[in-house]
C-alpha positions in Angstrom: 0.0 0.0 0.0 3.2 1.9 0.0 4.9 3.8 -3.8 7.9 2.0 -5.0 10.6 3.2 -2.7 13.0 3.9 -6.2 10.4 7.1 -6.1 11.3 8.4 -2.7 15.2 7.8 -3.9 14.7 9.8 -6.8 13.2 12.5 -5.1 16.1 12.8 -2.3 18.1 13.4 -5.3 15.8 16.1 -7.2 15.9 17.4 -3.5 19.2 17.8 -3.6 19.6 19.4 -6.7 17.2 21.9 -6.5 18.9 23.9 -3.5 22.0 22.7 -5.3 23.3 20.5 -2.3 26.4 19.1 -3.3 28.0 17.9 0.1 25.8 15.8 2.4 25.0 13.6 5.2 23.6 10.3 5.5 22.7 8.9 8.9 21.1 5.4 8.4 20.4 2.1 10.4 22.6 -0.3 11.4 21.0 -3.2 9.6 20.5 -5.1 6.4 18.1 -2.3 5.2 20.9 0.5 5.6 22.7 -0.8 3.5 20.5 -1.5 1.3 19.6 2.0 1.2 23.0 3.4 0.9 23.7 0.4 -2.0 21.0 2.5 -4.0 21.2 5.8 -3.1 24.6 6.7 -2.9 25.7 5.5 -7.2 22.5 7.8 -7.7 24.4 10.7 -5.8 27.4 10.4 -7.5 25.7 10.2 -11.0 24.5 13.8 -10.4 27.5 15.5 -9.0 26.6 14.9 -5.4 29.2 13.7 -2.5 28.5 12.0 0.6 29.9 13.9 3.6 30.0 11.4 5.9 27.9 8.0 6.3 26.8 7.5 10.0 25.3 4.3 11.4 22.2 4.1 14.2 22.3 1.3 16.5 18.9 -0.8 16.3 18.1 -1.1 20.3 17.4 2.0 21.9 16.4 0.9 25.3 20.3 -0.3 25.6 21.0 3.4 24.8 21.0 4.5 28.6 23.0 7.8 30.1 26.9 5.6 30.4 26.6 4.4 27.3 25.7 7.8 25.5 28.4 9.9 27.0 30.9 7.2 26.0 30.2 6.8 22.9 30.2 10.5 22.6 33.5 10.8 24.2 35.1 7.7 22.1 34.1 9.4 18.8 32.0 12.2 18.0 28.9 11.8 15.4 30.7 13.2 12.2 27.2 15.3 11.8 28.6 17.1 14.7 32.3 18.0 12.8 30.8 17.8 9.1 30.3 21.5 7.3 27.7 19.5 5.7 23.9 21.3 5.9 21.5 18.9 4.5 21.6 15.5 6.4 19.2 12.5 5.0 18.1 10.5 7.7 16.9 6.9 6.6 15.1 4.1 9.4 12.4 4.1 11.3 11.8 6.2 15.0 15.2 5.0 16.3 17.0 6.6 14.3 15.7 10.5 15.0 15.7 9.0 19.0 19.3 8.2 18.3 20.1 11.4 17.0 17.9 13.1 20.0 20.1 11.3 22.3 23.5 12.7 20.6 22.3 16.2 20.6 20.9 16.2 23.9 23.6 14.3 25.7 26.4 16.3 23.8 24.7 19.2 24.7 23.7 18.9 28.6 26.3 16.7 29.2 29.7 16.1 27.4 30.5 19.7 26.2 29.6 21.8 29.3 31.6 19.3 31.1 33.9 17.7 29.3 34.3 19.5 26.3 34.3 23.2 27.1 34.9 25.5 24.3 33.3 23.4 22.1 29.9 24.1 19.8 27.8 22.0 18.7 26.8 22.6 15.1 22.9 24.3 14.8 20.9 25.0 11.7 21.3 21.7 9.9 18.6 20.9 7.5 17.3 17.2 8.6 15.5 15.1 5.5 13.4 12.2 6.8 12.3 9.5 4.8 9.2 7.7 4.7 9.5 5.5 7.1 10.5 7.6 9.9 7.6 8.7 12.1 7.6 11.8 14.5 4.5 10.4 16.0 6.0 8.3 18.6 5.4 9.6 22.5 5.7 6.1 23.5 9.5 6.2 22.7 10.5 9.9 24.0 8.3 8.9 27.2 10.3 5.9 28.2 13.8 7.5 27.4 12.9 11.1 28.7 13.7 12.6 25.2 12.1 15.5 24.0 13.2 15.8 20.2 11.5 19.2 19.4 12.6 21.5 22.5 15.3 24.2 21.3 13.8 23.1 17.6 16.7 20.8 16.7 14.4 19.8 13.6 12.8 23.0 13.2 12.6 23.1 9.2 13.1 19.7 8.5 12.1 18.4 5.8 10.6 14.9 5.4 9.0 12.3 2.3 5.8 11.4 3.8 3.5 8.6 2.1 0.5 10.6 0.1 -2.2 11.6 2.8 -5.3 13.6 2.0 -8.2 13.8 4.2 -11.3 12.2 3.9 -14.8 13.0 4.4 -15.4 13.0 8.0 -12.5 12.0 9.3 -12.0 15.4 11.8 -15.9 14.7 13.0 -15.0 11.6 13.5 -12.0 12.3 15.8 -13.3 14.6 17.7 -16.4 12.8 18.7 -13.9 9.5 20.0 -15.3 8.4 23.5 -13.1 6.1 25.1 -15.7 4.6 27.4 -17.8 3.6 24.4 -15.0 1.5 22.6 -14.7 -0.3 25.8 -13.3 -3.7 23.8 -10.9 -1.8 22.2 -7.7 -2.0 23.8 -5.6 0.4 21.7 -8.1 3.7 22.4 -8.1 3.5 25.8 -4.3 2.9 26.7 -3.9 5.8 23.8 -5.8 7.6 26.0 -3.9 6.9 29.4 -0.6 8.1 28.2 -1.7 10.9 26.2 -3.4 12.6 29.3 -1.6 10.8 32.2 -4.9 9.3 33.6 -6.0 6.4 34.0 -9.5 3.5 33.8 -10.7 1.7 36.7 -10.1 -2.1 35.5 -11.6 -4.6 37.4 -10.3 -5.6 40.7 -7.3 -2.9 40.1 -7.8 -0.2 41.9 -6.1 2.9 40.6 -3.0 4.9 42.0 -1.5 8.3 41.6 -2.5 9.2 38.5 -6.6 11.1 37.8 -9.4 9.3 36.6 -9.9 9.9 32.7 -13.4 11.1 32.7 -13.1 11.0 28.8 -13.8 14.6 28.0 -10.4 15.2 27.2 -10.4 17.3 23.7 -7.2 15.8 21.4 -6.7 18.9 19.8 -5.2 19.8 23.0 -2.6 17.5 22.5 0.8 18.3 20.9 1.7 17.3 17.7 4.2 14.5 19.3 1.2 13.0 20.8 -1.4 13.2 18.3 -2.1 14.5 14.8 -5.5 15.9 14.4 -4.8 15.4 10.4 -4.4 11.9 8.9 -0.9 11.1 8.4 0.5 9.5 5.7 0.5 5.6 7.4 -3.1 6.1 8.5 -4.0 7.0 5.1 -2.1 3.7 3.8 -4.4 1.8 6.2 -7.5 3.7 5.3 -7.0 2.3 1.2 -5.7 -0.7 2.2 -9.1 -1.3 4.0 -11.2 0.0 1.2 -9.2 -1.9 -1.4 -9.4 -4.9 0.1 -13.4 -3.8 0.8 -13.6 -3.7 -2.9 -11.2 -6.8 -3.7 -14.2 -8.9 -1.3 -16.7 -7.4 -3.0 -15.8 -8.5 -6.8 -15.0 -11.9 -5.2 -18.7 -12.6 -4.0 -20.2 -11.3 -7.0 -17.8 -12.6 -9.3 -20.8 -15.9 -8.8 -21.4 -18.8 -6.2 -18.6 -20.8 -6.9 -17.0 -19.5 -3.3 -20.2 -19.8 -1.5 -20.4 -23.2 0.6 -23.7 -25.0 -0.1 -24.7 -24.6 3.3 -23.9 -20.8 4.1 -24.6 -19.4 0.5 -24.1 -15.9 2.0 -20.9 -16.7 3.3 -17.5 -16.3 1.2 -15.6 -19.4 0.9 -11.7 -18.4 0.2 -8.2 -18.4 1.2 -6.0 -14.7 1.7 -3.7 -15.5 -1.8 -7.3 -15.4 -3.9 -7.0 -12.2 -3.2 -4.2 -10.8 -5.2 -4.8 -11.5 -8.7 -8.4 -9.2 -7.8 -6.0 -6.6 -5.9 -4.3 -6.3 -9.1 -6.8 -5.4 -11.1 -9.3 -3.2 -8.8 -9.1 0.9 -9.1 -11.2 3.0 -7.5 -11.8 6.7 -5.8 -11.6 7.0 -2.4 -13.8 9.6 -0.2 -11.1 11.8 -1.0 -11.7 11.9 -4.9 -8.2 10.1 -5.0 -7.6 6.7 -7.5 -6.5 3.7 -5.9 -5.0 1.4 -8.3 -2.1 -0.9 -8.3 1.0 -1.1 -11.1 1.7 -3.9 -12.9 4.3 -4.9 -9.7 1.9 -5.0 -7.3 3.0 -2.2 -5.7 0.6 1.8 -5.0 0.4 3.8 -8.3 0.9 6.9 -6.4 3.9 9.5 -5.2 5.2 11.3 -1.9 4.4 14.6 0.1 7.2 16.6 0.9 6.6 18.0 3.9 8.2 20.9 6.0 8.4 20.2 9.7 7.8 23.8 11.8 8.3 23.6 15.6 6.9 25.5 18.6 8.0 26.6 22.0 5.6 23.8 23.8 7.7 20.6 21.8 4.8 20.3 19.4 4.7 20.8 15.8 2.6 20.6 12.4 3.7 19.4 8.7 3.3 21.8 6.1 3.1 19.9 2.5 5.5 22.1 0.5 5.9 20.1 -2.6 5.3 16.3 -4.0 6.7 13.1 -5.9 4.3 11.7 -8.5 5.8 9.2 -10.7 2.6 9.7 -12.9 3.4 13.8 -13.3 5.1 14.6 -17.0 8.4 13.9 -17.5 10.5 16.9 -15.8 7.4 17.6 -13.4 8.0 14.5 -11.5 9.5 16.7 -8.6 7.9 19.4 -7.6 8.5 22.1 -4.2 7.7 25.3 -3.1 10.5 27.3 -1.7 8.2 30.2 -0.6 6.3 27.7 1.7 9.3 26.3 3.1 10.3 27.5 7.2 14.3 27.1 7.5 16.3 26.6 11.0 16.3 30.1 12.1 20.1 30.0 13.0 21.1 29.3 8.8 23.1 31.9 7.7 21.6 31.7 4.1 18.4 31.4 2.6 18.2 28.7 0.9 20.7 27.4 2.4 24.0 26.1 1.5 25.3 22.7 1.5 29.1 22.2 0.0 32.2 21.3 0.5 33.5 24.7 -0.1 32.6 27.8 -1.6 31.3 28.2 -4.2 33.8 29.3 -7.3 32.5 32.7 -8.4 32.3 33.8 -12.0 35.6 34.5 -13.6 36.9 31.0 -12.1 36.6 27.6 -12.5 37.0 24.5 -10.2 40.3 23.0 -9.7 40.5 19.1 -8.5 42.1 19.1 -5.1 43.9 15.3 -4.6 43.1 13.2 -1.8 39.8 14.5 -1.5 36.4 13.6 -2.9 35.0 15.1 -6.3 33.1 17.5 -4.5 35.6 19.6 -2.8 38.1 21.5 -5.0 39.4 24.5 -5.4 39.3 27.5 -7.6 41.6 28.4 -10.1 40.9 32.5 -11.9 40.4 32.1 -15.7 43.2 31.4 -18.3 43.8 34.8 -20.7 41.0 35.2 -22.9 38.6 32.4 -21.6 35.5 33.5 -18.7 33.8 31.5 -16.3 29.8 33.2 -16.5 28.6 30.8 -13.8 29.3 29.8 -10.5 31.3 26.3 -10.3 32.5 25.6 -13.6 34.4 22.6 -14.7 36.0 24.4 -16.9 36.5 28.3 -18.4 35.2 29.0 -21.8 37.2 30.5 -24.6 35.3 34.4 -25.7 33.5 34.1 -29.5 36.2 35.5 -31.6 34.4 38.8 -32.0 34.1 39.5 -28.4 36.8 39.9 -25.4 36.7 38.8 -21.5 36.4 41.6 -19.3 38.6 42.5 -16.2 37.1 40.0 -14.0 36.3 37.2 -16.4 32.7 36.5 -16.4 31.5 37.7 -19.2 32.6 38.6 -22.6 32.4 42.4 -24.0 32.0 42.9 -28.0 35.0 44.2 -29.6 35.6 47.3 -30.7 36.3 47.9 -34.8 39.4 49.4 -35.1 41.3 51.3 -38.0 43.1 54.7 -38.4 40.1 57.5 -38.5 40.0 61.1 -39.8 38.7 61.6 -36.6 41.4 60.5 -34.1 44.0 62.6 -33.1 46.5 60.1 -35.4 44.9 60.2 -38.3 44.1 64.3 -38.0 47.9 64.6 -37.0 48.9 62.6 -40.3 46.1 64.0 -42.3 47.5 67.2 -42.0 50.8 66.5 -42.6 49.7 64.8 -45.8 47.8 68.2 -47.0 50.7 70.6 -45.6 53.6 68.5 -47.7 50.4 68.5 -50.7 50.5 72.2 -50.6 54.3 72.6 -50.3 54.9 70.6 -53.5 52.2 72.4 -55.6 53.7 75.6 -54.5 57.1 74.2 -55.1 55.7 73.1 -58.8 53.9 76.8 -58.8 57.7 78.1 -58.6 58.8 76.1 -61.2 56.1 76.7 -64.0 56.8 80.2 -63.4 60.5 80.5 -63.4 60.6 77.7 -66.1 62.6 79.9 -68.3 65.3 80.4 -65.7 69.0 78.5 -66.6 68.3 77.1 -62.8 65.1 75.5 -63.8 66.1 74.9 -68.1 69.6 72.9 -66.2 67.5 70.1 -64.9 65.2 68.6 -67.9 62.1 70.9 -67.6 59.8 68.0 -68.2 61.7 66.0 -65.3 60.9 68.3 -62.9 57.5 68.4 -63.9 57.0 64.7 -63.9 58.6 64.5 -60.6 57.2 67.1 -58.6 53.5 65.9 -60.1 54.5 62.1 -59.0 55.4 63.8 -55.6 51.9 65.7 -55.2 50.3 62.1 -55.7 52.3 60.5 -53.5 51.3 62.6 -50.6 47.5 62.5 -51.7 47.7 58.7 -52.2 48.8 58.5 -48.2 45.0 59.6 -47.5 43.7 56.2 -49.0 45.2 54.7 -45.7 43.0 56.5 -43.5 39.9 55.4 -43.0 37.3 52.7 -42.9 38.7 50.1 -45.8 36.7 49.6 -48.2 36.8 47.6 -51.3 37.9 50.2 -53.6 40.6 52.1 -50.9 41.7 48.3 -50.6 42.6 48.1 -54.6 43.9 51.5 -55.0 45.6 52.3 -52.1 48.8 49.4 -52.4 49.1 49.9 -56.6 48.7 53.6 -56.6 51.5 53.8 -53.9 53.8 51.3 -55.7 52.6 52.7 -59.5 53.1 56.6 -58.3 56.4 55.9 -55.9 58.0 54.2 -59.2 57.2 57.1 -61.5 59.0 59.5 -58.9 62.0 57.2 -58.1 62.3 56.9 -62.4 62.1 60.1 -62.5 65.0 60.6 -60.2 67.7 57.9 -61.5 66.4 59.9 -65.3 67.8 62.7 -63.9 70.8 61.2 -62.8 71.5 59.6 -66.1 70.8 62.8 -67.8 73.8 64.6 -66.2 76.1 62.0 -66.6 75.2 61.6 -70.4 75.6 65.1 -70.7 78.9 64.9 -69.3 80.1 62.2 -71.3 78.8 63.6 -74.4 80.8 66.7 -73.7 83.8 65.3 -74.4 84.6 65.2 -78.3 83.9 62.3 -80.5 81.7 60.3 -77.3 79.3 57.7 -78.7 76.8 59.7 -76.0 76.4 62.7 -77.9 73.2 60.9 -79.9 71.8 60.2 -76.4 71.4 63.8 -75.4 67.9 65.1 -75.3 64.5 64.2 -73.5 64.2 60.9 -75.5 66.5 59.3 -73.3 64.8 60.5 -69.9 61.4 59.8 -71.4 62.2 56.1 -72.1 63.7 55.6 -68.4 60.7 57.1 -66.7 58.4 55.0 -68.6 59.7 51.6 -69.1 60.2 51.5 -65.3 57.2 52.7 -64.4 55.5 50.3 -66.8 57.1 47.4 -65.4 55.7 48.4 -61.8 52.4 48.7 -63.5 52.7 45.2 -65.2 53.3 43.7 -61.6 50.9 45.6 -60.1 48.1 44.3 -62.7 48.9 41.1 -62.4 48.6 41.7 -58.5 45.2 42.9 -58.6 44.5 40.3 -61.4 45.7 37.0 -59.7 44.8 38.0 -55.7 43.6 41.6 -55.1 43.7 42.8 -51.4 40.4 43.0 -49.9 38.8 44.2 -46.6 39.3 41.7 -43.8 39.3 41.8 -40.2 41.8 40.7 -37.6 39.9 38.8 -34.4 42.9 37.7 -32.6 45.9 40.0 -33.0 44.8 42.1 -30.5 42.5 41.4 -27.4 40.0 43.5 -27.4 39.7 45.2 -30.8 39.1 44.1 -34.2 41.5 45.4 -37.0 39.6 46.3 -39.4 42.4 46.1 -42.0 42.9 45.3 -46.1 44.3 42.0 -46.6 47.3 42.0 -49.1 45.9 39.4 -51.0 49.2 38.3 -51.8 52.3 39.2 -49.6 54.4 38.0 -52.5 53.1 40.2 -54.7 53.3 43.1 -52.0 57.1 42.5 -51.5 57.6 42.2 -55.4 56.3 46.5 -55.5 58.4 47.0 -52.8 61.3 45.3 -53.7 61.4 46.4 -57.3 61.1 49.7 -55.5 64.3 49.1 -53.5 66.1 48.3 -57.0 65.0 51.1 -58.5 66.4 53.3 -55.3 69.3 51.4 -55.0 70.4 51.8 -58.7 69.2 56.2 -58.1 71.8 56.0 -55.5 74.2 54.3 -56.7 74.1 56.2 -60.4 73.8 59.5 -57.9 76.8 58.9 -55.8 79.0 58.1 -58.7 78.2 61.4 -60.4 78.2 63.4 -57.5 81.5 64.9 -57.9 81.2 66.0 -62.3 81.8 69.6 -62.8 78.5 71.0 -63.4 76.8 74.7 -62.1 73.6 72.9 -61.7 74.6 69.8 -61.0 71.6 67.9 -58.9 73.6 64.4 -58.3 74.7 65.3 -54.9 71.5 66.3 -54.1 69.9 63.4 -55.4 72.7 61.2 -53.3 71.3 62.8 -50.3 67.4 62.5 -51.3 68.0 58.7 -51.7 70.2 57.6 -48.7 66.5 59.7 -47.1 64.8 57.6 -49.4 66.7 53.9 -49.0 67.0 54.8 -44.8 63.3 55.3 -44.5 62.0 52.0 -46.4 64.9 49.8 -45.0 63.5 50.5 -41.8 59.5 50.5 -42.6 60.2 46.8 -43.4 61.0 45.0 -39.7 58.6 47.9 -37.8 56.1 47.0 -40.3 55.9 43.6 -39.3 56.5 44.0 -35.5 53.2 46.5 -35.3 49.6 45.3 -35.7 46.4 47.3 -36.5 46.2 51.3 -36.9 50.0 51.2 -35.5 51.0 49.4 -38.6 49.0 51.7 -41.1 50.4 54.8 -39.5 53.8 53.4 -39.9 53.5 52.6 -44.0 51.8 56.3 -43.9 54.8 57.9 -42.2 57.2 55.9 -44.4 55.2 57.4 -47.7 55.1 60.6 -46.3 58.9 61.1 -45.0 60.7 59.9 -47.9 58.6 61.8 -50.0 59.5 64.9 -48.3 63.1 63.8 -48.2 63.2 63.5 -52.3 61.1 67.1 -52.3 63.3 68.3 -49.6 66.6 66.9 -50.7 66.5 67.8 -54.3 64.1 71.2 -54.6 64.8 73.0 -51.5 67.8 74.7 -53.1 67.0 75.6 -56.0 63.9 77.4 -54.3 66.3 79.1 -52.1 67.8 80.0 -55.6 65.2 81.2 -57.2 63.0 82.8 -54.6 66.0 84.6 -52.2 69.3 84.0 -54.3 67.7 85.5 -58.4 71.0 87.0 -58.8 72.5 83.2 -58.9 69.4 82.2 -61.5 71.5 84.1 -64.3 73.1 82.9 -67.3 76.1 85.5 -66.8 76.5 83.6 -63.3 76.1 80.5 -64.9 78.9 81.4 -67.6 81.4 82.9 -64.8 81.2 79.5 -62.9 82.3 77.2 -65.7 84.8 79.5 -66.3 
């Protein structure tokens, strides 16, 4: 008449679970059923993550448990309940085992501390969970071993599985109108009735002696909870089915037809207790209560347990307040139900719920770290690895950010990353934007000059067009440094590498023209020189633009083959995301720049070697000094490039573009501006003449 006890397991462990106890007791009996019960319950524990604290064992004979033996024991070994930090303590037997855990308490208490013990305190607040079988209603027991469980409310806010109960029709009228004197042949009422009131029945030819007369209008609701329950209790609600099932079993039997009749008593049932079972099996009804009886294909009740929260008073009574169930028939994930709200805890728990672990909990932004030599349960906790969070309390392990997002500083949750990449707006990119329009302006006044002094011998000296192609190159080359600021985009992403390398080789061609120019025309000044038919523009014209059309060649089959593109960069920095243009091809990238570095190399070189030829206007040693500018600054934009990552490494390709730019303007046309603005009386051919001569 009793669920399947698998039920009342299960819903220790859904217990458990929902106020996340982790570390707990188990006090059980000292017999075959204990260890039963630990056989089964305990695998299930460890299955969901849940320790056993400590196992204690009950001894079965409690009227051997006298005052000696108590303190003893106490003094031999203390209950580990008494040492454990574990909260939530299962207790699993029958009475004994909460009179055995009455008589620790109350003999550590009174007894063995005060006197033996001093200093030490007994753990309070512990959250008892009673099973089934256990009882409270037992006066008998605390009367004869002078125990009062529920003074000081040791078990205030226990919690216990109680056997389905619901209250039938009747049932208070019924108990409240009990007269002992009219169930005179029943035995049980009337010595119920002596030791609930401490009076007593005259019996025949026993006279009775120091205790009152029961005059049998004693009201039970008088009585504490210990002593009686106004309310039907689980057990008495077993009984009360068990009755009407087997009511009902009877009742199919005789009108199932006569063939259990005798032939001489035909209204008397002819039959033997095992007929009964197969009916028992197959009966189902609804009790007073509106509740269905019916039996499972085992044999056993088709119903669940009450979870019931025990609430103590000053006066060592009590009442059970049904805060939540077990029905094996409820929906799968409903089968355990509580309500927390309803729920009275031990007024000396520090937390509400309460807490039941080994340790502390590991905060968010850590994770749990095994600890050897010690259960599962206890560990401790170890702060996040770079880049990963914890966003719960008691991880296993941290988790690694999305790639998009960062940890914050303490490491519980992640924080979206930023887009990053060299603005107009920030003070970098306003700082190199204007540097990139004041050098702009400087060369178009420089090429201002020269356009209108282009009939000067200063400005004629040089190859007019030269100058022009150069200085033009060298306005482009500033402007092209503003395609590196800003958002990339698809088109900044084609344009910005090829017009760089395209432009930078027209100006660098430009330069070693030049330089070939003036040592032609030396060369051709000396008679009968195979260099004399070289002399003109032609010459220059060809140099500029066969090197510049072999940049452009590479640079076409760049953007043909793998054109750089926008792309962002997750991981080179933590908590940004580079919005950058991706090369495409580094090869490719290197090839512009290292045909670039030829190209300035062979300037140089062509430069330095002519430096010293007797010429008025002779630009070589300025052109020596543009390149070494021009050589120093790229040599070095190679390693910083690759050590810096993000806007860093944009600003560092625009401060390369822009400063040997401005050392080839600088280099080669600051004099001959001081010339022709401050020194005209040096731009003359007369001057010109005199210094040859």
């Amino acid at each position: 008449m009793v669920p399947n006890e698998a039920l009342q397991y299960r819903g220790i462990v859904q217990l458990f679970l929902h106020f996340s106890w982790k570390w707990v007791g188990i006090i059980t009996m000292d017999n075959e059923a204990g260890d039963n019960f630990l056989q089964v319950l305990e695998p299930m524990l460890s299955q969901k993550g849940i320790c056993s604290a400590f196992t204690e064992r009950a001894i079965n004979e409690v009227r051997n448990v006298n005052i000696q033996v108590r303190i003893k024991q106490i003094l031999n070994r203390l209950p580990a309940f008494m040492e454990s930090t574990a909260n939530a303590i299962v207790i699993y037997g029958e009475i004994t085992s909460i009179i055995w855990l009455a008589n620790y308490l109350w003999v550590a208490e009174t007894v063995v501390v005060p006197l033996m013990l001093p200093g030490y305190k007994i753990p309070a607040g512990k959250v008892w969970i009673t099973t089934a079988q256990i009882d409270f209603t037992s006066n008998t027991y605390y009367k004869m071993l002078d125990i009062q469980p529920f003074r000081d409310g040791v078990f205030h806010g226990a919690l216990s599985f109680a056997i389905h109960s619901n209250e039938p029709l009747g049932f208070s009228e019924f108990v409240q109108n009990i007269d002992p004197f009219e169930a005179e042949g029943d035995g049980f009422i009337r010595n119920f009735w002596e030791q609930a009131f401490s009076c007593s029945f005259p019996k025949l030819n026993t006279p009775t002696k120091g205790t009152e007369p029961c005059s049998g209008e004693e009201d039970l609701e008088t009585l504490p909870a210990p002593s009686f329950e106004m309310d039907m209790t689980g057990h008495s609600y077993s009984i009360y089915n068990a009755v009407h099932a087997v009511a009902h079993a009877l009742h199919l039997m005789y009108s199932s037809g006569p063939r259990h009749r005798p032939r001489g008593d035909p209204g008397r049932l002819k039959m033997e207790p095992w007929q009964l079972h197969s009916l028992l099996r197959r009966i189902s009804f609804n009790n007073s209560c509106g509740d269905e009886i019916r039996f499972n294909e085992h044999g056993e009740l088709a119903a669940g347990f009450d979870v019931t929260n025990l609430v103590t008073f000053e006066n060592d009574s009590y009442v059970r307040v049904k805060v939540g169930s077990v029905d094996s028939q409820a929906p799968f994930g409903k089968e355990f139900t509580i309500n927390e709200d309803r729920v009275e805890w031990h007024e000396e728990l520090t937390q509400l719920p309460p807490l039941s672990l080994c340790n502390d909990n590991c905060h968010p932004g850590y994770s749990r770290e095994k600890e050897e030599g010690k259960k599962f349960c206890c560990y401790g906790c170890a702060s996040c690895a770079e880049g990963m969070i914890s966003d719960q309390e008691d991880m296993d392990f941290c988790i690694r950010c999305p790639e998009d997002q960062y940890p914050n500083q303490g490491r519980d949750q992640c924080i979206p990353k930023m887009p990053s990449f060299l603005s107009f707006q920030e003070p970098l990119g306003i700082t190199l934007t204007a540097l990139t329009l004041f050098f702009t302006v400087i060369t178009a006044v420089v090429l201002g000059i020269f356009i209108k002094h282009r009939d000067t011998p200063i400005v004629k000296a040089n190859n007019l067009s030269l100058t022009y192609v150069l200085l033009i190159s060298l306005l482009l080359c500033f402007l092209c440094s503003l395609l590196f600021i800003g958002e990339p985009k698809k088109v900044t992403c084609l344009l910005r590498q090829a017009a760089f390398g395209i432009i930078f080789s027209v100006a660098v061609s430009s330069v070693l023209a030049k330089t070939i120019t003036v040592v032609v025309v030396f060369m051709a000044s000396k008679p009968g020189n195979i260099f004399r038919t070289w002399v003109g523009t032609r010459l220059a014209h060809v140099i500029v633009l066969s090197c510049s059309l072999l940049q452009v060649n590479i640079c076409a089959l760049w953007l043909a083959t793998s054109p750089p593109f926008p792309d962002w960069d997750m991981h080179s920095l933590a908590r940004e995301i580079i919005v950058k243009c991706n090369e495409g091809s580094v090869i490719m990238f290197y090839c512009v720049l290292s045909y670039m570095g030829i190209l300035a190399s062979v300037s140089f070189t062509v430069a330095f070697l002519a430096r010293k030829l007797p010429d008025t206007f002779n630009e070589a040693r300025f052109i020596t000094f543009s390149m070494l500018v021009f050589c120093s600054v790229w040599l070095s934009f190679v390693p910083t490039y690759l050590s810096t990552r993000g806007k860093a490494m944009v600003a560092v390709e625009i401060f390369s573009v822009l400063a040997s730019s401005a050392g080839l303007l600088g280099c080669i046309f600051s004099p001959k501006c001081y010339i022709i603005v401050l020194r005209p009386d040096l731009n003359k051919r007369e001057q010109l003449i005199r210094r040859k001569l």
